[in-house]
SEKOL-603572 format. One record per residue (C-alpha): residue number from 0; residue in one letter; x, y negated, z negated. Coordinates in nm, 3 decimals, padded with zeros to 5 digits. Each point is the difference from the previous one (the first is absolute). Example, Ala and Ser with C-alpha at 12.3 -4.5 7.8 and 13.67 -1.06 7.14 Angstrom:
<recs>
<keti:0 zadren:A X:01.230 Y:00.450 Z:-00.780> $
<keti:1 zadren:S X:00.137 Y:-00.344 Z:00.066> $
</recs>
This chain:
<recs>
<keti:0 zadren:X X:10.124 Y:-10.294 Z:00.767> $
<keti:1 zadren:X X:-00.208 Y:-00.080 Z:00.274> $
<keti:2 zadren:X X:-00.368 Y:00.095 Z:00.030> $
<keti:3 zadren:X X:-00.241 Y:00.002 Z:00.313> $
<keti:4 zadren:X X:-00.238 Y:-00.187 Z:00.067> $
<keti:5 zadren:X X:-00.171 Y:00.136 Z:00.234> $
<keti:6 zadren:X X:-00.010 Y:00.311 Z:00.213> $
<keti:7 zadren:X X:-00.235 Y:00.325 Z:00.064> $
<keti:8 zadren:X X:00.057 Y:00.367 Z:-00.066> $
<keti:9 zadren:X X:-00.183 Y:00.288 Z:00.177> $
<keti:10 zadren:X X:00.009 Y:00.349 Z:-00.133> $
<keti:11 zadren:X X:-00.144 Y:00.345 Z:00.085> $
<keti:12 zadren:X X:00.029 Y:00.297 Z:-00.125> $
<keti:13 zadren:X X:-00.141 Y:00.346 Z:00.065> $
<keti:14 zadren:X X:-00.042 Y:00.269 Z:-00.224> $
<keti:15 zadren:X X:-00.211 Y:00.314 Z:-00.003> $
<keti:16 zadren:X X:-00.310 Y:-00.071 Z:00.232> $
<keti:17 zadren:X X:00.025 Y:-00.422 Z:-00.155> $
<keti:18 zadren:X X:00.133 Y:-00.291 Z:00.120> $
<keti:19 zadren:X X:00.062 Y:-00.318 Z:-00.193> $
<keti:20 zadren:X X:00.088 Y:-00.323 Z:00.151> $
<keti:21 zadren:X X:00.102 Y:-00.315 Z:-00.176> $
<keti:22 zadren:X X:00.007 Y:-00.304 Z:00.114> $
<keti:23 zadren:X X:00.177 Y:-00.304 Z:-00.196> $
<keti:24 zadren:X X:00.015 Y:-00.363 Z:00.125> $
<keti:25 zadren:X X:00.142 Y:-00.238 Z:-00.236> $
<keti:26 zadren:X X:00.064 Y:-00.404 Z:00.023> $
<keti:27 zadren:X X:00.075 Y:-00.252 Z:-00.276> $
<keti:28 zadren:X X:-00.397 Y:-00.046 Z:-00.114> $
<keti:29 zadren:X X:-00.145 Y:00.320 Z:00.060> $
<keti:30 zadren:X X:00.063 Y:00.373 Z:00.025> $
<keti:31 zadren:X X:-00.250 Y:00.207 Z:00.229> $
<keti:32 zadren:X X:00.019 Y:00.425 Z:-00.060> $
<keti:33 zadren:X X:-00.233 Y:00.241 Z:00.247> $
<keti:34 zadren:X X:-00.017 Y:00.353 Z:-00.103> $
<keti:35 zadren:X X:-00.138 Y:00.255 Z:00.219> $
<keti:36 zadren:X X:-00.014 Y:00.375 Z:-00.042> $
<keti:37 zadren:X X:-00.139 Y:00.225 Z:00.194> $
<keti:38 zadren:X X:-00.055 Y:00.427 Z:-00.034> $
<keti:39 zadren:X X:00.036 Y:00.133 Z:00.363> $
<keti:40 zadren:X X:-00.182 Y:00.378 Z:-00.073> $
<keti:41 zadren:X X:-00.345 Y:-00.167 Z:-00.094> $
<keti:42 zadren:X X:-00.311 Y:00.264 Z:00.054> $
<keti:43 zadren:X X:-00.259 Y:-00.148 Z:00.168> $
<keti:44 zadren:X X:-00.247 Y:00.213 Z:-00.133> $
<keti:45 zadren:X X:-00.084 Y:00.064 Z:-00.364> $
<keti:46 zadren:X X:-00.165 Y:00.225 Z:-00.166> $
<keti:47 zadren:X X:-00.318 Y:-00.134 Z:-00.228> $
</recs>
């Protein structure tokens, strides 16, 4: 079985008014992961 080494996976997905991306980036030594979400029917003005 073979495993790799290195390589990068991007992934969005959208689902009622969110979006989630992921971002993977592996090598031998370290693994990086960015998560970003994001709500795209914000108010932008509240109520106190």
């Amino acid at each position: 079985m073979k495993t790799l080494l290195e390589g990068e996976v991007r992934l969005v997905e959208k689902q009622n008014n969110w979006t989630v991306e992921v971002f993977v980036k592996w090598n031998k030594r370290r693994i990086q992961i960015i998560l970003k979400s994001r709500k795209s029917n914000l108010k932008d003005k509240f109520v106190s």
